[in-house]
Chimera marker file (.cmm) of the C-alpha trace (Angstrom):
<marker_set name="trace">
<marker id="1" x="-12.395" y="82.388" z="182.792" r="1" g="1" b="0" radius="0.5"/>
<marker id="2" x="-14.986" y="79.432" z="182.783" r="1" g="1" b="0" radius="0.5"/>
<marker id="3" x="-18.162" y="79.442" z="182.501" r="1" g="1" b="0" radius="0.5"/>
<marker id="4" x="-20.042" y="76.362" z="184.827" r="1" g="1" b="0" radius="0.5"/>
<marker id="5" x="-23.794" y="75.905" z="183.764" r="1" g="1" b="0" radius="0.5"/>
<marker id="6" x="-26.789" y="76.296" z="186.825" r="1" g="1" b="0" radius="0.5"/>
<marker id="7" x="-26.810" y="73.250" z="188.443" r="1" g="1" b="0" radius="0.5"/>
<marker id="8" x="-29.216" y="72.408" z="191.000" r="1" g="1" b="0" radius="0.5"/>
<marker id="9" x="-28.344" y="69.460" z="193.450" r="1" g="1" b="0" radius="0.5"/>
<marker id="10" x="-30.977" y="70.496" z="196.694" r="1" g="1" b="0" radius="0.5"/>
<marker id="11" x="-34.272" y="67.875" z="196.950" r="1" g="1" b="0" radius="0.5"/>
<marker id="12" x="-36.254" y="71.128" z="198.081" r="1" g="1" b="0" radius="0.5"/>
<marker id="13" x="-35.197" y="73.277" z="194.968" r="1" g="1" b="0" radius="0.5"/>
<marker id="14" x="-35.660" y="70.576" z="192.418" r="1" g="1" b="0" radius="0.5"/>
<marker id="15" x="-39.275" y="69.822" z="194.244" r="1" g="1" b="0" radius="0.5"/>
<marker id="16" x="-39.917" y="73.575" z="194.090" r="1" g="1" b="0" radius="0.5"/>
<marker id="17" x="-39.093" y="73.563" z="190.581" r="1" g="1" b="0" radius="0.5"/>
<marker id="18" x="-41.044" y="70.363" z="189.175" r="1" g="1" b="0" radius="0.5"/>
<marker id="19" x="-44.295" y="71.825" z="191.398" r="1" g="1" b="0" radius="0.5"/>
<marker id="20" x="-43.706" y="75.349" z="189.130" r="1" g="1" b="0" radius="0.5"/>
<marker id="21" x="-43.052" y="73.691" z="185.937" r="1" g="1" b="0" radius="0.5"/>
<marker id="22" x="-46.182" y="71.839" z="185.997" r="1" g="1" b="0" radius="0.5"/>
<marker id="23" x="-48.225" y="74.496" z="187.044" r="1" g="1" b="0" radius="0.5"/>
<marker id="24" x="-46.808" y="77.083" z="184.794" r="1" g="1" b="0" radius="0.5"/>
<marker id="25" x="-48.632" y="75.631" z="181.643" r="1" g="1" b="0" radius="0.5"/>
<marker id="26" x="-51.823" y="76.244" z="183.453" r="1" g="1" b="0" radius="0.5"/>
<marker id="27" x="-51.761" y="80.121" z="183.895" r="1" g="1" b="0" radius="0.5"/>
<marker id="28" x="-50.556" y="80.148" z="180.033" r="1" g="1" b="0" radius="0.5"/>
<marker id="29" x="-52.645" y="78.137" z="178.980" r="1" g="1" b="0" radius="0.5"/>
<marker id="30" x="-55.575" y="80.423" z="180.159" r="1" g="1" b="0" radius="0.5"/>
<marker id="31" x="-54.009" y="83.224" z="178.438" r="1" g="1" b="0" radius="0.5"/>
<marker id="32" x="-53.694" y="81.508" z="175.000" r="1" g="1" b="0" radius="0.5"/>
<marker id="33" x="-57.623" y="80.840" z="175.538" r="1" g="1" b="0" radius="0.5"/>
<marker id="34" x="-58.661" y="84.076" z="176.440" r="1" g="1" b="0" radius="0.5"/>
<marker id="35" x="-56.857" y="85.694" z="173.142" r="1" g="1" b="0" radius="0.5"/>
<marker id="36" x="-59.478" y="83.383" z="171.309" r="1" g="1" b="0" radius="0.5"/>
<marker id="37" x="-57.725" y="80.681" z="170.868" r="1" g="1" b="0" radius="0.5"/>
<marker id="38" x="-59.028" y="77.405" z="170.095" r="1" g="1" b="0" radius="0.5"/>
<marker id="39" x="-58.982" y="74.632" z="173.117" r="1" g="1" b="0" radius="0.5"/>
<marker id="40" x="-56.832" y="72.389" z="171.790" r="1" g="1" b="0" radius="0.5"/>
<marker id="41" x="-54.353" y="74.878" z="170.569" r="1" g="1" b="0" radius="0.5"/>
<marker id="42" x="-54.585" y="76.665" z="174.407" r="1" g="1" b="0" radius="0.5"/>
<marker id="43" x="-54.048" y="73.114" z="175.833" r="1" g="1" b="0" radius="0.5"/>
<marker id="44" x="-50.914" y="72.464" z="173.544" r="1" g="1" b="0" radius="0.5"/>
<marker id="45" x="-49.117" y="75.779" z="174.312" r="1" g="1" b="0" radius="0.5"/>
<marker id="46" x="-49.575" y="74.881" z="178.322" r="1" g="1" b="0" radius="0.5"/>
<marker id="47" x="-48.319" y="71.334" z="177.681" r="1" g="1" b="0" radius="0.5"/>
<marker id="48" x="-45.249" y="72.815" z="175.438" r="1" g="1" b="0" radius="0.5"/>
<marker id="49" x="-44.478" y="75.182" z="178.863" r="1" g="1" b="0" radius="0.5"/>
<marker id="50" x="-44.559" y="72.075" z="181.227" r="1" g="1" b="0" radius="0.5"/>
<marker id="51" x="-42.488" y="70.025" z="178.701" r="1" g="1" b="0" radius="0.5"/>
<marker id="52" x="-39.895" y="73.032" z="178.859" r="1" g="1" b="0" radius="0.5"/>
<marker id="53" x="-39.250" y="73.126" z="182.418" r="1" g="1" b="0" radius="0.5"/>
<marker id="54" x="-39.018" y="69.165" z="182.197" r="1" g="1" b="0" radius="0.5"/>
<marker id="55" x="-36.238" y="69.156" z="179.637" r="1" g="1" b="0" radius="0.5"/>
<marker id="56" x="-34.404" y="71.866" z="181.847" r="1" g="1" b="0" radius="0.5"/>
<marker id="57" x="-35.006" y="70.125" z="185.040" r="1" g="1" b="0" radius="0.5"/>
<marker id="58" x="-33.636" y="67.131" z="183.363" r="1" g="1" b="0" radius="0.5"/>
<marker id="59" x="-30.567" y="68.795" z="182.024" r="1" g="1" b="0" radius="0.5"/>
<marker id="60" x="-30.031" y="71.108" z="185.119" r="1" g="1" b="0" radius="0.5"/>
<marker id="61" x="-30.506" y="68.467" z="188.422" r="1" g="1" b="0" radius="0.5"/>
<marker id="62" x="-27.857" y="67.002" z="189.475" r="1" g="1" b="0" radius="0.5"/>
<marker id="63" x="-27.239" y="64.163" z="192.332" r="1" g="1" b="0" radius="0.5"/>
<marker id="64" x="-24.425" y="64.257" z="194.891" r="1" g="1" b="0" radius="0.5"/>
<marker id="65" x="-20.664" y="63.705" z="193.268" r="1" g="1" b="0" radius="0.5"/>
<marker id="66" x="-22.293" y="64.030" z="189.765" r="1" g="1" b="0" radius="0.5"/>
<marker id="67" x="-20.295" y="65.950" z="187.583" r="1" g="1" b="0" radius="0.5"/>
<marker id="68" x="-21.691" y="69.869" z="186.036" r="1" g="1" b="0" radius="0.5"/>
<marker id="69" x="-20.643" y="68.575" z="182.545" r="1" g="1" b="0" radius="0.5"/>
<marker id="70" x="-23.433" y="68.345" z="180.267" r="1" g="1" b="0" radius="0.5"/>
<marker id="71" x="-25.476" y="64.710" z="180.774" r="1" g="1" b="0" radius="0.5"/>
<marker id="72" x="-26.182" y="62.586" z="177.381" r="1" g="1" b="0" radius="0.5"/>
<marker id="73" x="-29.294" y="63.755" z="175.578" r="1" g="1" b="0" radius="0.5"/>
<marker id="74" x="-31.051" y="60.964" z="176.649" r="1" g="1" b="0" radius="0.5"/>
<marker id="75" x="-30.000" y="60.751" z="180.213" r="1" g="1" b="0" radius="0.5"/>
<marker id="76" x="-33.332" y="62.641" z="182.341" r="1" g="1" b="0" radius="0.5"/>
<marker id="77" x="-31.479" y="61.773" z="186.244" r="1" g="1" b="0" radius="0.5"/>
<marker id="78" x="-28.842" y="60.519" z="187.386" r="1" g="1" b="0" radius="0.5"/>
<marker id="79" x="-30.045" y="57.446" z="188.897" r="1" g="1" b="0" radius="0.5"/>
<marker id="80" x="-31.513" y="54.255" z="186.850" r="1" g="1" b="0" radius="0.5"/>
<marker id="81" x="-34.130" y="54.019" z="190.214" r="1" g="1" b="0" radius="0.5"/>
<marker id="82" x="-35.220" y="57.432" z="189.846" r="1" g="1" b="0" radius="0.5"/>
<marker id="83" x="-35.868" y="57.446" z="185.906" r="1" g="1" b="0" radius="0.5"/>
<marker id="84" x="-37.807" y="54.003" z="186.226" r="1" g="1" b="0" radius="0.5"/>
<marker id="85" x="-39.451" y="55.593" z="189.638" r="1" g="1" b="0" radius="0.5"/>
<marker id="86" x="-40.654" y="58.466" z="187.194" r="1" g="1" b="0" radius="0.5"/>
<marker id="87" x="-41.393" y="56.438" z="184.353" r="1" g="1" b="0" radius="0.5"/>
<marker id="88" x="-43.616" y="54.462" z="186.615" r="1" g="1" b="0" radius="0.5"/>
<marker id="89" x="-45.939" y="57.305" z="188.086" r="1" g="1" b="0" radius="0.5"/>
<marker id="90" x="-46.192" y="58.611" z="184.521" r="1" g="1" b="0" radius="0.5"/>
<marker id="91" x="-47.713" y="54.810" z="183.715" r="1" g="1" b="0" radius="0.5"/>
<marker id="92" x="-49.556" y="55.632" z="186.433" r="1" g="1" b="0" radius="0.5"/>
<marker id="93" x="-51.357" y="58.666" z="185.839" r="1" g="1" b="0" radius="0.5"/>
<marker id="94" x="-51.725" y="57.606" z="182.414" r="1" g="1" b="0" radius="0.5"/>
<marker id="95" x="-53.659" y="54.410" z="183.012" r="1" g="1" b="0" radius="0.5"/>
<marker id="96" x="-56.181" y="57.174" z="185.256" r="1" g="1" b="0" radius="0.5"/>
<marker id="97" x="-55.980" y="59.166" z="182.319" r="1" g="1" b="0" radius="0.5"/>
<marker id="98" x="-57.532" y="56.552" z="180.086" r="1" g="1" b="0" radius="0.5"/>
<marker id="99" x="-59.786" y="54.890" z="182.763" r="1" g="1" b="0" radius="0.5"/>
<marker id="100" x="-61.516" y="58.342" z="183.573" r="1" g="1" b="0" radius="0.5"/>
<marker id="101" x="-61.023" y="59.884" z="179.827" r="1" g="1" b="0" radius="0.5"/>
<marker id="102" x="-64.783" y="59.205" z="178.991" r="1" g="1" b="0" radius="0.5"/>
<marker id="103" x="-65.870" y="61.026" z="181.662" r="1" g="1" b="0" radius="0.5"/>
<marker id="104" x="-63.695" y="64.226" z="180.722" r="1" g="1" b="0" radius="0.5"/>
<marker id="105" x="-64.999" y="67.096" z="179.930" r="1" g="1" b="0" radius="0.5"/>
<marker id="106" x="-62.455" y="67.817" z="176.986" r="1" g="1" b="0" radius="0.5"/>
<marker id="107" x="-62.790" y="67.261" z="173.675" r="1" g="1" b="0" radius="0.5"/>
<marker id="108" x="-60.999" y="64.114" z="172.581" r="1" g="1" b="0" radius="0.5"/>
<marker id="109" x="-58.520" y="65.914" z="170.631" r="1" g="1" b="0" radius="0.5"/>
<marker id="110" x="-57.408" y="67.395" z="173.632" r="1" g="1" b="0" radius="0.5"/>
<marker id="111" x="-57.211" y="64.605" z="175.738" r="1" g="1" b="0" radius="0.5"/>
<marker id="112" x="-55.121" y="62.590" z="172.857" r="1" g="1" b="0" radius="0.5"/>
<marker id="113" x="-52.641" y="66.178" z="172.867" r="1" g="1" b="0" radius="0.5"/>
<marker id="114" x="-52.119" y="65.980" z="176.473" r="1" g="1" b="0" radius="0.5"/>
<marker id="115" x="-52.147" y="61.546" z="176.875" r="1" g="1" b="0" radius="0.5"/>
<marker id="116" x="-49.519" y="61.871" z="173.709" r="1" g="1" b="0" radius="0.5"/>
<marker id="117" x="-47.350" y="64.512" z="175.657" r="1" g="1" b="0" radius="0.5"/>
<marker id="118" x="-47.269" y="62.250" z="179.075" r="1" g="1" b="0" radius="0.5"/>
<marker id="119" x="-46.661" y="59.275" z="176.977" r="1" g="1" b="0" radius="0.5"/>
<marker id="120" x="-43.465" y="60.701" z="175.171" r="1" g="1" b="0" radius="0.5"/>
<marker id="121" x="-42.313" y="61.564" z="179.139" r="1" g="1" b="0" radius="0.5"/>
<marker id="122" x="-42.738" y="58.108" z="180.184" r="1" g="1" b="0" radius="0.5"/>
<marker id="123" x="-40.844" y="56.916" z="177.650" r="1" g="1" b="0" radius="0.5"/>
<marker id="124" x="-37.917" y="59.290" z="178.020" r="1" g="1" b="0" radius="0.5"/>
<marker id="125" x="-37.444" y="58.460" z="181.139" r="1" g="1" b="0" radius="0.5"/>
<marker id="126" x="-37.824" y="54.637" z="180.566" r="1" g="1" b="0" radius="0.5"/>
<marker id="127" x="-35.049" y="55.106" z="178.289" r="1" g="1" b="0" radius="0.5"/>
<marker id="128" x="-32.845" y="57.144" z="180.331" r="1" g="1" b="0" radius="0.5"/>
<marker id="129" x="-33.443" y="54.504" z="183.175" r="1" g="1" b="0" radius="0.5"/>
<marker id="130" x="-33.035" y="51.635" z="181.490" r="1" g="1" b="0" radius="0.5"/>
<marker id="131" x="-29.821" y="53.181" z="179.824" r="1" g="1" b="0" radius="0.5"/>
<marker id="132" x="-28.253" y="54.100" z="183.445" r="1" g="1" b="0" radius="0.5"/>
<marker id="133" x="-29.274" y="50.386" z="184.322" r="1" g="1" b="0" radius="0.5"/>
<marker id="134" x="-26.969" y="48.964" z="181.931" r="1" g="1" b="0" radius="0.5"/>
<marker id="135" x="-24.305" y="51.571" z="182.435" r="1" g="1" b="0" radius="0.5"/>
<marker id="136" x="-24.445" y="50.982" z="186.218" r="1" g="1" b="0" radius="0.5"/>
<marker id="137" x="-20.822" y="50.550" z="187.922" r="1" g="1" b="0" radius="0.5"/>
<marker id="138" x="-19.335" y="51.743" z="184.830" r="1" g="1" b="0" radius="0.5"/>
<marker id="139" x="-20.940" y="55.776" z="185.813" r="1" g="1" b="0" radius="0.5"/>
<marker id="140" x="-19.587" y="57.416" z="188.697" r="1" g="1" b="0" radius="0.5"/>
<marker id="141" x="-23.107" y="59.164" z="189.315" r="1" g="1" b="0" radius="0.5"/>
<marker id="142" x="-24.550" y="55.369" z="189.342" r="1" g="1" b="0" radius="0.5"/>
<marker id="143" x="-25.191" y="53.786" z="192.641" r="1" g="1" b="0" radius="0.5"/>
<marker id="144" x="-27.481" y="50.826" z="191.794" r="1" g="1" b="0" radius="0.5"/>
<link id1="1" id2="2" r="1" g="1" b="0" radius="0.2"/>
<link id1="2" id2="3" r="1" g="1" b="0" radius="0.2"/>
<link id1="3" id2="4" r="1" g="1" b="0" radius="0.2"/>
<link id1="4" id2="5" r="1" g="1" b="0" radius="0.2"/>
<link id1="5" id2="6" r="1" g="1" b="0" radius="0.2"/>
<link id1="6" id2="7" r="1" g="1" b="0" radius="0.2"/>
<link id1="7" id2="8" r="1" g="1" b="0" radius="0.2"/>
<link id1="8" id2="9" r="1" g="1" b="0" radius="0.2"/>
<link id1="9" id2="10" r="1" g="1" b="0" radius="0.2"/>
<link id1="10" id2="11" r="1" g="1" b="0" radius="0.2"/>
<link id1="11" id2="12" r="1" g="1" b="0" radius="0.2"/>
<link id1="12" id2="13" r="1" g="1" b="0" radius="0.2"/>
<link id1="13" id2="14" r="1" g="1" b="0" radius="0.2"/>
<link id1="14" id2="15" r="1" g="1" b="0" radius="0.2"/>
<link id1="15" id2="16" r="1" g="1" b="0" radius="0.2"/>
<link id1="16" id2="17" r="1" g="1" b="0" radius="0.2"/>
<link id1="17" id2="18" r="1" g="1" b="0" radius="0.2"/>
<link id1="18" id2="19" r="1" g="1" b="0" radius="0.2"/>
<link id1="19" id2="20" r="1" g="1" b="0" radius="0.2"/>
<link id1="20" id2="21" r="1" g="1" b="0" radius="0.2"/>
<link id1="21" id2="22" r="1" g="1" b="0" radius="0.2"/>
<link id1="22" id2="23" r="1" g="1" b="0" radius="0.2"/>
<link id1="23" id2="24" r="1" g="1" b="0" radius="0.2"/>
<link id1="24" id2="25" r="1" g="1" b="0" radius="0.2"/>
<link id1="25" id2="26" r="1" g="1" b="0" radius="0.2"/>
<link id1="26" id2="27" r="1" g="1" b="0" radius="0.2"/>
<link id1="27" id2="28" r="1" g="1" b="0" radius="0.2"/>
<link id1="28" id2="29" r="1" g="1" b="0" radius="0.2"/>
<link id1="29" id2="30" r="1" g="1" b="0" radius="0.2"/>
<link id1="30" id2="31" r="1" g="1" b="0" radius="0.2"/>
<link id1="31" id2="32" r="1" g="1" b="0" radius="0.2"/>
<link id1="32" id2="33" r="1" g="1" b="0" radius="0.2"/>
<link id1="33" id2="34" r="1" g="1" b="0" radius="0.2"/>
<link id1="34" id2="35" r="1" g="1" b="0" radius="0.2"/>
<link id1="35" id2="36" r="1" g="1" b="0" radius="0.2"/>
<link id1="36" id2="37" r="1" g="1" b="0" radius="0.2"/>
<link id1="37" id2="38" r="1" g="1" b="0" radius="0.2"/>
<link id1="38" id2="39" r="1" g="1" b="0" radius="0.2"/>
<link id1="39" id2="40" r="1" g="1" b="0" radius="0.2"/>
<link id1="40" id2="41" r="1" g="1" b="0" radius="0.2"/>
<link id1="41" id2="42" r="1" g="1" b="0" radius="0.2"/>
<link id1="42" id2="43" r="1" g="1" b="0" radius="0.2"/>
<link id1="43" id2="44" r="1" g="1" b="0" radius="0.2"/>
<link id1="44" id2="45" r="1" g="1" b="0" radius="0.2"/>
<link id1="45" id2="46" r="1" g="1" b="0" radius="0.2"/>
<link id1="46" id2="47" r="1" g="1" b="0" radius="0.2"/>
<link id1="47" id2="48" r="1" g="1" b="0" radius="0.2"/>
<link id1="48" id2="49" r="1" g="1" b="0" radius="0.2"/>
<link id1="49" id2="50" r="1" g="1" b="0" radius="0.2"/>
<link id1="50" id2="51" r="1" g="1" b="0" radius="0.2"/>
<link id1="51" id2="52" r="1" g="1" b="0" radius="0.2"/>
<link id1="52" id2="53" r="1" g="1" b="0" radius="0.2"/>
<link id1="53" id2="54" r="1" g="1" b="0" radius="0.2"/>
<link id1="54" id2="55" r="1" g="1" b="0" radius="0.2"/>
<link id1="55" id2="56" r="1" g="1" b="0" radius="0.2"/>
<link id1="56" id2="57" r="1" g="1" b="0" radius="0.2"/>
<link id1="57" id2="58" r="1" g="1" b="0" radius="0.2"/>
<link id1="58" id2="59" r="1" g="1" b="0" radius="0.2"/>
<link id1="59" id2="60" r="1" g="1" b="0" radius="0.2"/>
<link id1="60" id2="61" r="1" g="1" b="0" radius="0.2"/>
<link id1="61" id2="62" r="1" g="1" b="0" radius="0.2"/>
<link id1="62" id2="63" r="1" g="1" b="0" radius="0.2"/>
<link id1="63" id2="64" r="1" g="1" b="0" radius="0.2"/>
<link id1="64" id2="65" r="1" g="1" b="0" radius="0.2"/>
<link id1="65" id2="66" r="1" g="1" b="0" radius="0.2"/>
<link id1="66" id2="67" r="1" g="1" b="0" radius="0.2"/>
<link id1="67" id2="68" r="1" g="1" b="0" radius="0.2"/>
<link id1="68" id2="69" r="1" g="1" b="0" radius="0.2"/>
<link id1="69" id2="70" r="1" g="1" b="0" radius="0.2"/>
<link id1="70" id2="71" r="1" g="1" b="0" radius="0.2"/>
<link id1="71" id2="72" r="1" g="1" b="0" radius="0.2"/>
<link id1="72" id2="73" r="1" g="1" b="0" radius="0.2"/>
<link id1="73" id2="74" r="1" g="1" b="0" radius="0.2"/>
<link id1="74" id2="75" r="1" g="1" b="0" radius="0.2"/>
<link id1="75" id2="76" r="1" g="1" b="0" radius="0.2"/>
<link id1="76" id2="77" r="1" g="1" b="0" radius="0.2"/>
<link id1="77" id2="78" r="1" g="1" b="0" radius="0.2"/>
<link id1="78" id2="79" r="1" g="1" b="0" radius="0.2"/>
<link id1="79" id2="80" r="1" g="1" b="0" radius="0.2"/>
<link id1="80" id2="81" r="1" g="1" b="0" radius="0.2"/>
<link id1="81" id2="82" r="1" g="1" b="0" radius="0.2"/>
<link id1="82" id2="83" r="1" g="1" b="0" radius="0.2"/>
<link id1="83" id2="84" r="1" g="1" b="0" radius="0.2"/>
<link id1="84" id2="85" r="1" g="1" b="0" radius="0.2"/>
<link id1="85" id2="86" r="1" g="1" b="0" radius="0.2"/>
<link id1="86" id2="87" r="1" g="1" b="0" radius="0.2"/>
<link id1="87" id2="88" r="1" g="1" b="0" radius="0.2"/>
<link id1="88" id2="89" r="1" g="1" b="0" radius="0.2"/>
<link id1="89" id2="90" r="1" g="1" b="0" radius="0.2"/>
<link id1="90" id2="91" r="1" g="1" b="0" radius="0.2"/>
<link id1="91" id2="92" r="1" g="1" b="0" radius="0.2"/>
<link id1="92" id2="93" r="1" g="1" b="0" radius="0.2"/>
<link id1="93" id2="94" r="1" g="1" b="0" radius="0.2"/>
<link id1="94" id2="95" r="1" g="1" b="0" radius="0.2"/>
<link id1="95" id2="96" r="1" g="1" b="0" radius="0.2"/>
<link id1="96" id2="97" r="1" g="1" b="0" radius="0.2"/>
<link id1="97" id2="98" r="1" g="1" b="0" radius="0.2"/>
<link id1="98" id2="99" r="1" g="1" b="0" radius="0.2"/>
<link id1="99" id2="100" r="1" g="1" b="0" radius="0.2"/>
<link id1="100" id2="101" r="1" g="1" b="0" radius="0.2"/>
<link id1="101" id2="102" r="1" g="1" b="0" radius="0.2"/>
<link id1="102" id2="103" r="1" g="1" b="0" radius="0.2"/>
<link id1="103" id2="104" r="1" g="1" b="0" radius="0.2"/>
<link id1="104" id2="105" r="1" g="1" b="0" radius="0.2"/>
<link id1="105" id2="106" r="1" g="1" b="0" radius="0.2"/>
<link id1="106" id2="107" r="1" g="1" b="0" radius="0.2"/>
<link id1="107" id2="108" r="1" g="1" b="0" radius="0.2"/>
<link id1="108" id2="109" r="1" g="1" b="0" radius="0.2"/>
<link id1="109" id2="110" r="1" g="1" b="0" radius="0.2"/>
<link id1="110" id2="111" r="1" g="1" b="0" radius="0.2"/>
<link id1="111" id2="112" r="1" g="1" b="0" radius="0.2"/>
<link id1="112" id2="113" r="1" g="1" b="0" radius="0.2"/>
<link id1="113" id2="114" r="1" g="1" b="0" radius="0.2"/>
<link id1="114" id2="115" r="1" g="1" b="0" radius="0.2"/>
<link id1="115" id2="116" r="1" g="1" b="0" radius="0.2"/>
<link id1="116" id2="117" r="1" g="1" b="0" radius="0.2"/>
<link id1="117" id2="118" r="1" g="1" b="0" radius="0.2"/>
<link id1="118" id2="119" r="1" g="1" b="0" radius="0.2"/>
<link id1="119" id2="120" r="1" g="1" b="0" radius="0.2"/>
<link id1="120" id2="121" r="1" g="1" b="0" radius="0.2"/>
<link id1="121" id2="122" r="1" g="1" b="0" radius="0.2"/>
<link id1="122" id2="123" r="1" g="1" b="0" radius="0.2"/>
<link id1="123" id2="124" r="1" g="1" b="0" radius="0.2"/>
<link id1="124" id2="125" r="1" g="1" b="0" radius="0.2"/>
<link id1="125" id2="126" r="1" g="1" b="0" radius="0.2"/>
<link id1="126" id2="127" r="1" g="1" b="0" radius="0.2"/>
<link id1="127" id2="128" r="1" g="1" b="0" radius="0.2"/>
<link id1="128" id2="129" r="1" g="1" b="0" radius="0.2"/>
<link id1="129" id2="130" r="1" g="1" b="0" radius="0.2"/>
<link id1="130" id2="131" r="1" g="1" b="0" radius="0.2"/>
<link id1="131" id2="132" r="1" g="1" b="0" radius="0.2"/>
<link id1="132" id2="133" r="1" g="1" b="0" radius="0.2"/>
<link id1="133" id2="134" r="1" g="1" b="0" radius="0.2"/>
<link id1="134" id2="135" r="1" g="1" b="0" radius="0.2"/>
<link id1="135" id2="136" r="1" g="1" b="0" radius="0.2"/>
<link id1="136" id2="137" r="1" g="1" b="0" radius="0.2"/>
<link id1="137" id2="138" r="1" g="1" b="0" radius="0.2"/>
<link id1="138" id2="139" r="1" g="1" b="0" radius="0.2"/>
<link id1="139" id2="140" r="1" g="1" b="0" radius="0.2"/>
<link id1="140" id2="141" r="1" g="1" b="0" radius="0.2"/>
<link id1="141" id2="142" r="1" g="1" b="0" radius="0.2"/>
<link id1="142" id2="143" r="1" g="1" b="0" radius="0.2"/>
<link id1="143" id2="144" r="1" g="1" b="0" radius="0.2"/>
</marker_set>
């Protein structure tokens, strides 16, 4: 008997499950604030949820004729366009981030907790497309 880890290869499921995981941290979040917790501790916790359904999302999606063995640690899709597609609306949002930061309402601890977090996401998924670049034609998932 085998045992075949969840894979999920539909664009609707894996859109269904990126809009949960990055609400999820919210609801949590609220939680961990209304025990009496401090803000910055309340916005890590909801950040540490999100980050959790990335890492599974990354190690659960799958693309068509990509194998259900496990990926490389540092391998987030299975396309080079789709990690540098990522890693480029995390850019994105961060240079917002920073251009409407002074303007936030939160503290600046918590806006350095949550523009660390998104940082260390844009870079994962730099790596893993930069990686799958230079691997292209040599990966059967690869189709540059």
């Amino acid at each position: 008997m085998s045992w075949r880890p969840w894979r999920i290869t539909a664009w609707w499921a894996k859109a269904l499950f990126v809009v949960i995981g990055l609400l999820a941290g919210w609801p949590v979040e609220v939680v961990v604030l209304a025990a009496g917790s401090s803000a910055e501790l309340a916005l890590s916790v909801g950040i540490f949820v999100t980050l959790v359904f990335l890492i599974v999302g990354a190690r659960v999606f799958r693309v068509a004729g990509e194998s259900a063995e496990p990926r490389p640690w540092w391998q987030f899709t299975g396309r080079h366009r789709w990690s540098l597609g990522v890693a480029t609306a995390v850019g994105g949002v961060l240079v917002i981030y920073l251009i409407t930061a002074p303007a936030s309402e939160y503290s600046l601890a918590e806006d350095v907790i949550s523009f660390t977090a998104w940082l260390l996401v844009g870079v994962a998924y730099l790596n893993s497309g930069v990686r799958l670049r230079r691997v292209a034609g040599s990966s059967p998932t690869e189709h540059p």
